[in-house]
C-alpha positions as CSV (number, residue, x, y, z in Angstrom):
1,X,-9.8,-5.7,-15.3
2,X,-9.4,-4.4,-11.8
3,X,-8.2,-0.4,-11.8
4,X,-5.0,0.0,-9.7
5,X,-3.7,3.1,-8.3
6,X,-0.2,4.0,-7.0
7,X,0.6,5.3,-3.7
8,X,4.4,6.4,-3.1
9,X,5.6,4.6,0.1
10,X,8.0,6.2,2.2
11,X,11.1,5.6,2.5
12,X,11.6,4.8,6.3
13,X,9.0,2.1,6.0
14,X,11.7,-0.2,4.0
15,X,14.2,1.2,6.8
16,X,12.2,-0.2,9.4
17,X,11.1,-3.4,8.5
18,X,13.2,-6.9,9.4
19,X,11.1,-8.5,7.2
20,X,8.3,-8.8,4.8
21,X,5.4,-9.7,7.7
22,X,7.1,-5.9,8.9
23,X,6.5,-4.2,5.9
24,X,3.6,-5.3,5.1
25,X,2.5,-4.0,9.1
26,X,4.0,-1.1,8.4
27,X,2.2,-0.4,4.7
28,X,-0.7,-1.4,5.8
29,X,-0.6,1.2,9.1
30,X,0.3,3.8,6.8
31,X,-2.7,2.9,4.2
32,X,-4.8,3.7,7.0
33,X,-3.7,7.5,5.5
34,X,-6.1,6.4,2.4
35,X,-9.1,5.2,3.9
36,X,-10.5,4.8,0.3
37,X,-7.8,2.7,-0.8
38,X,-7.3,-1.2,-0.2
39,X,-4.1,-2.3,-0.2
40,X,-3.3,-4.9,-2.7
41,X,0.8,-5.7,-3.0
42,X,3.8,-3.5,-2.7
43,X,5.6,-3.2,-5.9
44,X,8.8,-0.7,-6.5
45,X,8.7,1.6,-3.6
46,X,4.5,1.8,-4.2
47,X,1.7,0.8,-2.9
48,X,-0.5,-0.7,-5.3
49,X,-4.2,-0.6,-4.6
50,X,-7.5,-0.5,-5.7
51,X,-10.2,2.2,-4.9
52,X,-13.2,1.1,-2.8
53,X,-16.6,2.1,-3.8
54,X,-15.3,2.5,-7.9
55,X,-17.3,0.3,-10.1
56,X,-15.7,0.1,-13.7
């Protein structure tokens, strides 16, 4: 099983976006915030994501 971890997403990137090739631009340019996070799927306002360099 893969950890996950939850990162709140602002609100203005769901403003922004046209579309889902948008939002996932703009998630990913603000994951850049977590530079030990990879971005897996956005899932109710969060960014879900698993922690590099973690081994369970």
């Amino acid at each position: 099983m893969i950890d996950t971890y939850k990162v709140l997403l602002p609100k203005r990137i769901f403003e922004q976006a046209k579309n889902d090739k948008d939002l996932r631009g703009y998630i990913l340019n603000y994951m850049q915030r977590y530079p030990h996070y990879v971005f897996l799927y956005e899932e109710n306002g969060f960014a879900i994501c698993e922690r590099k360099g973690v081994k369970s």
